[in-house]
C-alpha positions as CSV (number, residue, x, y, z in Angstrom):
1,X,109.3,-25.5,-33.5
2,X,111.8,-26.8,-30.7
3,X,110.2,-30.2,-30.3
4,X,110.1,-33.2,-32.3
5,X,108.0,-36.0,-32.3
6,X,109.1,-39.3,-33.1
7,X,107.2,-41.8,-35.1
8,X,107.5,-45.5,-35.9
9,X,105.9,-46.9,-38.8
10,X,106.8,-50.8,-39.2
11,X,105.5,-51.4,-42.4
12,X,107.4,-53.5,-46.0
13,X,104.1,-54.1,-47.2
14,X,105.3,-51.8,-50.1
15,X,108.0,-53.7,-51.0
16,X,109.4,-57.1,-51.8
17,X,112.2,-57.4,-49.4
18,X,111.3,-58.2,-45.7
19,X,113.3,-56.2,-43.0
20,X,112.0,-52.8,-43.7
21,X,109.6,-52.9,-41.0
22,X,112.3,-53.0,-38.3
23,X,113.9,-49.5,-39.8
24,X,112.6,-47.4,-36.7
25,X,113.6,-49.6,-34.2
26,X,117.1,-49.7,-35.9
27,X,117.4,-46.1,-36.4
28,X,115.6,-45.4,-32.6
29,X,118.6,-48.0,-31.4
30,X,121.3,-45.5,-33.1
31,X,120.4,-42.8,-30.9
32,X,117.8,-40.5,-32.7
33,X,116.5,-38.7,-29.6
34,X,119.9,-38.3,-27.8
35,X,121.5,-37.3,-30.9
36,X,118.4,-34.7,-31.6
37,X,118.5,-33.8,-27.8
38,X,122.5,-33.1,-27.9
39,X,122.0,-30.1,-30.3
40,X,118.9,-28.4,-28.5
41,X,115.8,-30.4,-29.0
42,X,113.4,-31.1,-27.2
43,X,111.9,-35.3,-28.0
44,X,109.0,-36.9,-27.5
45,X,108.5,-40.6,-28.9
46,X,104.9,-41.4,-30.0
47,X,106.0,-45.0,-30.2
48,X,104.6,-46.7,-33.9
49,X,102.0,-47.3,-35.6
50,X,100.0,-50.6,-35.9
51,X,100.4,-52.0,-39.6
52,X,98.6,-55.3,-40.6
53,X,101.3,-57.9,-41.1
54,X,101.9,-59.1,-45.1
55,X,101.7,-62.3,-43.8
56,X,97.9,-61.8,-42.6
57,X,97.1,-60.9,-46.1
58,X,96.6,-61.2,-49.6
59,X,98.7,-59.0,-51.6
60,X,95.7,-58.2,-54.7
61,X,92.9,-57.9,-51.8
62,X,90.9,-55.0,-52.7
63,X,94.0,-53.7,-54.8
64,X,94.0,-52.2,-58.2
65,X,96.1,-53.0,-61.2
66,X,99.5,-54.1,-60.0
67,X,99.5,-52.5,-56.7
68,X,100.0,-54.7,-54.0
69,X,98.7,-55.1,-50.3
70,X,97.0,-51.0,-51.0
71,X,94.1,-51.7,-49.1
72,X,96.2,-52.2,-46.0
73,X,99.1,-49.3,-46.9
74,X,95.8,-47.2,-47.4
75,X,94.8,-47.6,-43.7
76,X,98.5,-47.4,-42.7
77,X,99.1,-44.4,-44.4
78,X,95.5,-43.0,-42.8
79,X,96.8,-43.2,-39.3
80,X,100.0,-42.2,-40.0
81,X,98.8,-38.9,-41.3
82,X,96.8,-38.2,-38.2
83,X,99.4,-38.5,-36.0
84,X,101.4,-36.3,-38.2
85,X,98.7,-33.9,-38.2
86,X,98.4,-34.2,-34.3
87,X,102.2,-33.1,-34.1
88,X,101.5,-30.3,-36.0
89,X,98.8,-29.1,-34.2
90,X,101.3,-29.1,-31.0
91,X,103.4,-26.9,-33.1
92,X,105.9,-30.3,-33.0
93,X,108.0,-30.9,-35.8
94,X,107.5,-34.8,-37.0
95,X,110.2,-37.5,-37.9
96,X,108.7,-40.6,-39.4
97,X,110.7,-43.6,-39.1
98,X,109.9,-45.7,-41.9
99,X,109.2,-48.8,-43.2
100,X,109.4,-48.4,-46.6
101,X,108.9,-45.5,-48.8
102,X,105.2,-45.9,-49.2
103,X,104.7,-44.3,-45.6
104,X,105.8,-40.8,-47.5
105,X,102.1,-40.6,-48.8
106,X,100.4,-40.6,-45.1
107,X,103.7,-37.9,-43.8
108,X,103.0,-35.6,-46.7
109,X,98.8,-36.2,-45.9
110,X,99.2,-35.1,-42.8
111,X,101.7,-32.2,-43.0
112,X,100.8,-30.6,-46.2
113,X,97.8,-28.5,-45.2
114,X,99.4,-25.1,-47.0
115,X,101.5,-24.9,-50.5
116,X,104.3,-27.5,-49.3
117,X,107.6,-28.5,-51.0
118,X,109.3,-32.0,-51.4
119,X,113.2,-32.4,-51.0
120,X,112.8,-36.3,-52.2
121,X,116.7,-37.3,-51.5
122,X,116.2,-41.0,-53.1
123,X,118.2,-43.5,-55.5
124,X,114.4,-44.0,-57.1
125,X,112.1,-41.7,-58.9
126,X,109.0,-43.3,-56.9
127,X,106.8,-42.2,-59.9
128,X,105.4,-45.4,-60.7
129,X,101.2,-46.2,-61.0
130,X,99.6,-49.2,-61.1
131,X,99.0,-49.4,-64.4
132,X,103.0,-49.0,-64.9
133,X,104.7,-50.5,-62.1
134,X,106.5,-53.7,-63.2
135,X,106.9,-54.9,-59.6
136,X,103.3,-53.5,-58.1
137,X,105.4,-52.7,-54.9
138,X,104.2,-49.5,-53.7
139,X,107.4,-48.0,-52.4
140,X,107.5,-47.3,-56.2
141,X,104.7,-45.8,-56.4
142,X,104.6,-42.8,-53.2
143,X,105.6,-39.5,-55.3
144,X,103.6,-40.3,-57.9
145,X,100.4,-40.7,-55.9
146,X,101.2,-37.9,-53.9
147,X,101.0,-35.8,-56.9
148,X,98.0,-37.7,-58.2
149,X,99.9,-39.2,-61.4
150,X,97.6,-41.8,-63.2
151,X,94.7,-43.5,-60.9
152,X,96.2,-41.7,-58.3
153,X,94.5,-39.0,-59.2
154,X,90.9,-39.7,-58.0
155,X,92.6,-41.3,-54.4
156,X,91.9,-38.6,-51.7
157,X,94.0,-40.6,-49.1
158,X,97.0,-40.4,-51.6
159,X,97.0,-37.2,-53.6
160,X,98.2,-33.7,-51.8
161,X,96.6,-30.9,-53.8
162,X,98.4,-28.6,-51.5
163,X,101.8,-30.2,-53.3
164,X,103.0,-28.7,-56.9
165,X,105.4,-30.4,-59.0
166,X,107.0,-27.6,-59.6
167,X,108.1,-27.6,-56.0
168,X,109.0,-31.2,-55.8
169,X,113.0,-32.0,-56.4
170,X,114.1,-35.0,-56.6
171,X,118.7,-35.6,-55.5
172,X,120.2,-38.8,-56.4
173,X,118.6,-40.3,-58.5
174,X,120.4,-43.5,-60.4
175,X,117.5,-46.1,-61.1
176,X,114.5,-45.9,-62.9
177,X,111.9,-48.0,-64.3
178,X,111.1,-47.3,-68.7
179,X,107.9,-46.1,-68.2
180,X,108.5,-44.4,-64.9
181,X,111.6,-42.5,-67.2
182,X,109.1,-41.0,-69.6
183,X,106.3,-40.0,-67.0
184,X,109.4,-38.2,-65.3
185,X,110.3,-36.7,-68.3
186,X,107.0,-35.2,-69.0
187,X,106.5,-34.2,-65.4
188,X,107.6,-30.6,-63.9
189,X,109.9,-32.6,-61.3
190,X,113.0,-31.7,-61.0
191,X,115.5,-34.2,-61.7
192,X,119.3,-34.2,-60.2
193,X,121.0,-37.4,-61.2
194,X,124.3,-38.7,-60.1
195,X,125.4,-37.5,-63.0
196,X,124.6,-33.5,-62.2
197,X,126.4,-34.3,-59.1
198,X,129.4,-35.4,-60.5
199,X,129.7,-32.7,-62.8
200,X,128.5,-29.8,-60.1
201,X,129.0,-31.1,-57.3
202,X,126.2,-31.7,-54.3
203,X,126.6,-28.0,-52.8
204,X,125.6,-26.7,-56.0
205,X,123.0,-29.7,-56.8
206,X,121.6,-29.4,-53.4
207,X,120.8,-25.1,-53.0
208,X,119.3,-25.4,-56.4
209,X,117.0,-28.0,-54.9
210,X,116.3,-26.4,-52.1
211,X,115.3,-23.3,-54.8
212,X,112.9,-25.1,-56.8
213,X,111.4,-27.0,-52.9
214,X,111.2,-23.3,-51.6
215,X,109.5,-21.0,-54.8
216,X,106.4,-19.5,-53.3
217,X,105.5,-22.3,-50.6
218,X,105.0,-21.9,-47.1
219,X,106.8,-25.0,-46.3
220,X,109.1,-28.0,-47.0
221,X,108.9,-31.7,-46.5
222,X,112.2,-33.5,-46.3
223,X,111.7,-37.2,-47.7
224,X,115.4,-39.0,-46.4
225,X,115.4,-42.3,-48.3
226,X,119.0,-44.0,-47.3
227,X,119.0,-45.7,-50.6
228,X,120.0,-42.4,-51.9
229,X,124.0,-43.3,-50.2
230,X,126.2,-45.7,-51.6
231,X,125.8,-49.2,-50.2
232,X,129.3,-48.8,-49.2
233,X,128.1,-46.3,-46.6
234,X,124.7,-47.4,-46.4
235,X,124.6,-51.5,-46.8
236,X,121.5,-51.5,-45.1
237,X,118.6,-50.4,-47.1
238,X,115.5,-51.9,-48.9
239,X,116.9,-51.9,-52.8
240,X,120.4,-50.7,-52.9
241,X,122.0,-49.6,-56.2
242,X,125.4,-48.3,-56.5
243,X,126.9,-45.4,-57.4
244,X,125.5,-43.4,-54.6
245,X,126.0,-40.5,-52.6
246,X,129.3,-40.8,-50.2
247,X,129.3,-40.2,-46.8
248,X,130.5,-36.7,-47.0
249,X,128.0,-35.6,-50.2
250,X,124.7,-37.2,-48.3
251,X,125.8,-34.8,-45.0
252,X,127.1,-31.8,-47.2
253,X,123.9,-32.1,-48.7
254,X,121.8,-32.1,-45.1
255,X,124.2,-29.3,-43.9
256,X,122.3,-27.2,-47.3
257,X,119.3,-28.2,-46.3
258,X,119.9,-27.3,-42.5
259,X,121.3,-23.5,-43.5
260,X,118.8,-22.5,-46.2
261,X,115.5,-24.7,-45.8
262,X,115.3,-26.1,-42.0
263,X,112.9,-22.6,-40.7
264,X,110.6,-23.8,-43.4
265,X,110.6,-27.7,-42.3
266,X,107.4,-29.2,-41.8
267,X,108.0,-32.4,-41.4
268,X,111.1,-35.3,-41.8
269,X,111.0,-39.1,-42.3
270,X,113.7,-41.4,-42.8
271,X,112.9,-44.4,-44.6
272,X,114.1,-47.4,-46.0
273,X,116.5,-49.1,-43.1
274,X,116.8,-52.5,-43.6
275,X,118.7,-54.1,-40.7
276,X,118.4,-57.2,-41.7
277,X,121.2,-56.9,-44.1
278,X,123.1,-54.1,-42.6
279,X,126.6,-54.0,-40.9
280,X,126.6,-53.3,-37.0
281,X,123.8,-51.0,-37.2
282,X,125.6,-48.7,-39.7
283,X,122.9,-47.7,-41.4
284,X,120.4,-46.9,-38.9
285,X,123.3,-44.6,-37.2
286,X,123.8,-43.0,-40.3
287,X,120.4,-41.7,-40.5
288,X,120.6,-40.5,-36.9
289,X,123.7,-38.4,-38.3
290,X,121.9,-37.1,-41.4
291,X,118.7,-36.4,-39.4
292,X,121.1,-34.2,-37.0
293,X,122.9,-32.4,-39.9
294,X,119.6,-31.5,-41.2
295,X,118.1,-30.0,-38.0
296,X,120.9,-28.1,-36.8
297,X,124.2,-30.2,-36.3
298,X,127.3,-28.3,-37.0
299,X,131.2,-28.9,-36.5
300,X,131.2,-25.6,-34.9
């Protein structure tokens, strides 16, 4: 693929704190496409996607358990995967702004139609249910119903048969929930902490990943949540919680993912820009930089 299409997805109905929704706009004002275009891709912008507004709705309408506003992150996620889908067909490589996490289950809908990896760089396991989320904000909830965890299961909108969890990695992790911990635990995830990363370093953390992402699949979804950086580097996100990547880990560990996983890439999303309480934009341009390290950016 030489071309990537861009797109949008304004939606925090999955989460608590407003601001979300103006991620792609925030990251598209960093300079995405001129970035992308400056190291030899080609862009196309497919503009966003409608989402219902939280404020034209009840959160429990139609949901179940504690999972707020589904009904509407449901059709969200719907469109979102035909347009991912679309992309595909035109053998275009698709970057989905986010929104909040939740968009991940509609990316992977429409992109996993083969055996299909997940590099899930996030502060948060995202392996909550319903029936265990303490917040019933579904930007909790995204792996988990990808991989049909819990109630999840029987959801044909949310769960990706074509995704293993013995393929799925999870790098950064710092913050999880007690019974998301145990589900985890019993899960065939794999699990790099902050803590593997301080004692082997993100090189190391980061190929192993990209082993686990990349055992007998065809390809590799790359799920960017900016939450996994420091709030030092990365004020600007939906639930920041310190003790994140620095600058230099979160692009060493892009730069991995562009020499050892990018030919496999079948889609990106960046999610989780919160302008609202960022710094001068510096969050939405450092997702433009990590999108670039991961598609082909290099010093020399």
């Amino acid at each position: 693929m030489e071309t990537v299409r861009i797109i949008g997805v304004p939606m925090d109905l999955g989460a608590d704190r407003r601001g979300v929704d103006m991620g792609p706009s925030a990251v598209r004002y960093g300079g995405l496409a001129d970035e992308l275009e400056r190291i030899g891709w080609t862009c196309t912008d497919d503009g966003d996607i409608a989402v219902p507004r939280a404020e034209q709705r009840d959160p429990s309408d139609g949901g179940e358990g504690s999972a707020k506003y589904l009904p509407s992150i449901e059709a969200t996620c719907g469109r979102l995967a035909d347009r991912v889908q679309a992309a595909r067909a035109d053998a275009e490589l698709p970057v989905v702004l986010g929104g909040d996490h939740a968009v991940a289950i509609g990316t992977v809908a429409g992109a996993a139609d083969r055996p299909t990896g997940l590099l899930w760089i996030d502060a948060h396991g995202d392996y909550n249910t319903p029936r265990t989320s303490p917040s019933g904000n579904v930007h909790g909830m995204p792996l988990a119903a990808i991989l049909g965890a819990g109630p999840f299961a029987e959801k044909e909108w949310a769960h990706t048969p074509a995704v293993d969890p013995a393929n799925v990695a999870i790098v950064g992790l710092r913050s999880l929930d007690g019974q998301e911990r145990r589900a985890l635990s019993n899960s065939e995830v794999s699990v790099y902490t902050m803590s593997d990363i301080d004692r082997r370093g993100i090189t190391s953390v980061t190929r192993e990943a990209v082993n686990v992402a990349t055992d007998a699949v065809e390809q590799v979804h790359l799920s960017l949540d900016l939450d996994a950086v420091d709030p030092t580097e990365a004020p600007g996100v939906g639930t920041p919680v310190r003790g994140g990547l620095t600058y230099r880990e979160s692009h060493a560990a892009m730069e991995v993912i562009d020499t050892e996983a990018r030919e496999l890439l079948s889609s990106v999303e960046l999610v989780e820009v919160n302008p609202i309480i960022d710094e001068h934009n510096t969050t939405g341009g450092l997702a433009v930089e990590l999108a670039a390290s991961a598609l082909g950016d290099t010093v020399l």
